[in-house]
Structure formats: C-alpha cells, structure tokens
C-alpha positions in Angstrom: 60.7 143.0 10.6 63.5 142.8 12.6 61.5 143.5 15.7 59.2 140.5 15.1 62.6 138.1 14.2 64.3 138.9 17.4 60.7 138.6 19.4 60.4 135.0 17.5 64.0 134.4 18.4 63.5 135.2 22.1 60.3 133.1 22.6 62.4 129.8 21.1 64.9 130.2 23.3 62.5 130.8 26.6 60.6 128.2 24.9 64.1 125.4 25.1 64.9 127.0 28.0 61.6 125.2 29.5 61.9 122.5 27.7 65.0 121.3 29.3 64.6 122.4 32.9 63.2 119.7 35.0 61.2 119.9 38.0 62.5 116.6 39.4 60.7 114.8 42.7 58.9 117.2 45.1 60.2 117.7 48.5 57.7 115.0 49.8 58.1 112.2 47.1 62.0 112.7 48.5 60.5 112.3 52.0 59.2 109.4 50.9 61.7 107.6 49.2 63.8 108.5 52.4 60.7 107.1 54.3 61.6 103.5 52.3 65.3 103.5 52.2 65.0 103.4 56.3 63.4 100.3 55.5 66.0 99.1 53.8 67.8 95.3 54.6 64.0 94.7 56.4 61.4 91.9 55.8 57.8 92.4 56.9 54.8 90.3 56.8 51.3 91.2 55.4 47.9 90.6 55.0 45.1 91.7 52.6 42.6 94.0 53.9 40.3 94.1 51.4 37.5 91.3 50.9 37.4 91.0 47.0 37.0 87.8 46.0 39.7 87.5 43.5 41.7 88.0 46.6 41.0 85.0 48.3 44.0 83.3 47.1 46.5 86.0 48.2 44.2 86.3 51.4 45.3 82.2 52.5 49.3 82.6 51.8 52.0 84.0 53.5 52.5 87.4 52.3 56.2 89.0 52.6 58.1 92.2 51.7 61.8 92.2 51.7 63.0 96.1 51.2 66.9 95.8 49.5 68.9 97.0 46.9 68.3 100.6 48.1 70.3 103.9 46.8 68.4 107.7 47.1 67.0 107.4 43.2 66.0 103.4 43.3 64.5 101.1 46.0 63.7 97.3 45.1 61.4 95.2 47.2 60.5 91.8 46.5 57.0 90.2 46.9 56.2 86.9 48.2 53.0 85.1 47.8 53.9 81.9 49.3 56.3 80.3 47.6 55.6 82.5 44.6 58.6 84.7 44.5 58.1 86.4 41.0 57.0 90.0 42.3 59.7 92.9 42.9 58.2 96.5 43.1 60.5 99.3 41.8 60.5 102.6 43.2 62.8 104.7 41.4 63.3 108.9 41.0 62.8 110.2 37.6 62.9 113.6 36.8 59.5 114.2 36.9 59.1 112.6 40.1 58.8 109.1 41.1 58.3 105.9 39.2 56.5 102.2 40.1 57.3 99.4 38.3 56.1 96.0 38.4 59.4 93.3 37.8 57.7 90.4 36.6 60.0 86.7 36.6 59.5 83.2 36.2 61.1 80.3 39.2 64.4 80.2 36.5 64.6 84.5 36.2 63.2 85.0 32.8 61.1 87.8 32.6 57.2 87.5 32.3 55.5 88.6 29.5 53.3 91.1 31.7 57.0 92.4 32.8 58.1 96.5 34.0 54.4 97.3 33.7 53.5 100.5 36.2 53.4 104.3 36.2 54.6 107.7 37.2 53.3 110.1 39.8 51.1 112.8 38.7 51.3 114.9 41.9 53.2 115.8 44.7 51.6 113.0 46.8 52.4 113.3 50.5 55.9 112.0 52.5 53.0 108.9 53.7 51.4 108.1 50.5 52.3 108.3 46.4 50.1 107.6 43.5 51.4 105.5 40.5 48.5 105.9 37.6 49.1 103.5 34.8 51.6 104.6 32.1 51.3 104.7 27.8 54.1 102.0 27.9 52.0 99.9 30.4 49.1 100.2 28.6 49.9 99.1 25.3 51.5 96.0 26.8 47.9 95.7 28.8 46.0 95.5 25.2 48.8 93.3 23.3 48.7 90.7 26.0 44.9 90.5 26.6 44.8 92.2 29.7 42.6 95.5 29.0 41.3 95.7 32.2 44.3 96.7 33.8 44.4 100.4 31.5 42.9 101.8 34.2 45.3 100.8 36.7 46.4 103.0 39.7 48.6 101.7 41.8 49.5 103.6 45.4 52.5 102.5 48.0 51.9 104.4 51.9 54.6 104.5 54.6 53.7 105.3 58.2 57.0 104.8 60.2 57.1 102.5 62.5 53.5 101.4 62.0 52.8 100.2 58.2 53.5 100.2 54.7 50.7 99.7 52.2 50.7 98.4 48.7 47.4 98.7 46.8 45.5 98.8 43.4 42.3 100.3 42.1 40.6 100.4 39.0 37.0 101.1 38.4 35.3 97.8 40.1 38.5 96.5 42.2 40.1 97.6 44.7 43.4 95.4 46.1 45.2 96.5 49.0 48.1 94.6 51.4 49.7 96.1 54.9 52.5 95.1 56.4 52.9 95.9 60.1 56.5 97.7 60.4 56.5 97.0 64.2 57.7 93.6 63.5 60.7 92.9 61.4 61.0 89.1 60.1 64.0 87.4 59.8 63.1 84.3 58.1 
C-alpha cells in the first residue's frame, strides 16, 4: 500500500511539474519577432495580390503599414485602408509561442465590437512565415456577432528582409493576402 501511495504521489508531482513548465516561442518564432522589431519606426506601402472580389475595395485604396510600439514580447502595427485607420495587428510572445491579434477602433478610439479577435501559433513556423489559426475566444465573439464565417479563420504574417512582408487570411473559400515591398520605406 505504501508502494502504490508513494508511486501515486510521485506521478502528481511529475504530473505539476509539467504542468507548469512552459515551452515558450521556438527559436524561429523569436527570429521572427526579431525579423519585425528591425522594422520597427518604418511605414511601407502595399497592395493586394489576390483577385477575390470582396477585395476590390481594398484593391483601389492606399494600403499602409506603420511597424511601432515595438519591445522583444509585443510589436504593434497599424493598418491603413485609405483613410480608414481602425486596423492595428498585434504580434505579441506568449508562453506557448506567439500571438495575433486583430485591434479593432472606431475614428473617436472606441473599440469595435469585432475587437482583439485572432489566434495563437500552433507550430514552430519558420523565422519567414507564422501561422495564427483562429482562437476559442475569437470564435465565440465570431458566432455572438453574426460573423460565423470567420470560425475557420487562419491568419499568417511572412517577413523576407529587405524584400516583403505579408499579411494574409484563408478560410475554406477565401483567401486575402497584402505585400508590402520593404525596399521602400514611406515617410508620409
């Protein structure tokens, strides 16, 4: 009896023990959050590369990223569609790995309700690309705000140095993607 207690005993503490070590971001997903922070202070213009036509209207405006408020676990880069100016895309380090959210604001700063909607990385990804698959949190506020169809959501971010940084989404029937060429900061 006291054999199996002290086998029982042993197995709850390897089995807290596991529970509280974290494997944190993979060697790559640091690469690439290094990859953005270079980027950091830098505006870039964009176009969409892919021909769906509920892209048309992002397709005819002026498409911006402006990479700021940078630090190794959090990178913040607003999105310009035009004058639209609602967009920010946060990349931050969890303990898992990496994190995208989706910051959501009206012209006077309140948030959105479709607001920190996103996902986590499931792999390692590479130090070029990382894959944000849509999270539990995400989803219910998908189905409570009569947008089911984005439950499916998978949203990716690439950096190729000095040559372009992607944003995209897929689900099953769409496909979204924008590049920005890194060869030529903007200033305005």
């Amino acid at each position: 009896m006291k054999i199996v207690s002290l086998l029982a005993a042993a197995a709850l503490i390897s089995l807290s023990s596991a529970g509280v070590a974290t494997a944190g971001p993979t060697p790559t997903q640091d690469a690439f959050m290094a990859r953005l922070n270079a980027l950091c202070g830098q505006r870039f213009e964009g176009r969409v590369v892919t021909t769906d036509a509920a892209d048309a209207k992002f397709a005819s405006e002026r498409l911006i990223m402006h990479v700021r408020d940078c630090s190794a676990d959090e990178v913040r880069i607003p999105f310009a569609v035009g004058d639209d100016r609602s967009r920010t895309w946060v990349v931050t380090k969890t303990d898992a790995g990496l994190r995208l959210k989706h910051d959501h604001r009206h012209e006077d700063g309140t948030t959105d309700v479709l607001h920190l909607y996103g996902g986590d990385t499931a792999g390692a990804g590479t130090a070029e690309r990382q894959a944000f698959p849509v999270d539990a949190e995400s989803i219910a506020l998908f189905n409570a705000n009569d947008a089911a169809v984005s439950t499916t959501n998978v949203w990716a971010m690439e950096v190729h140095p000095d040559r372009m940084f992607a944003y995209e989404l897929r689900r099953p029937n769409r496909h979204f993607r924008v590049e920005f060429d890194l060869t030529k900061p903007i200033a305005d």
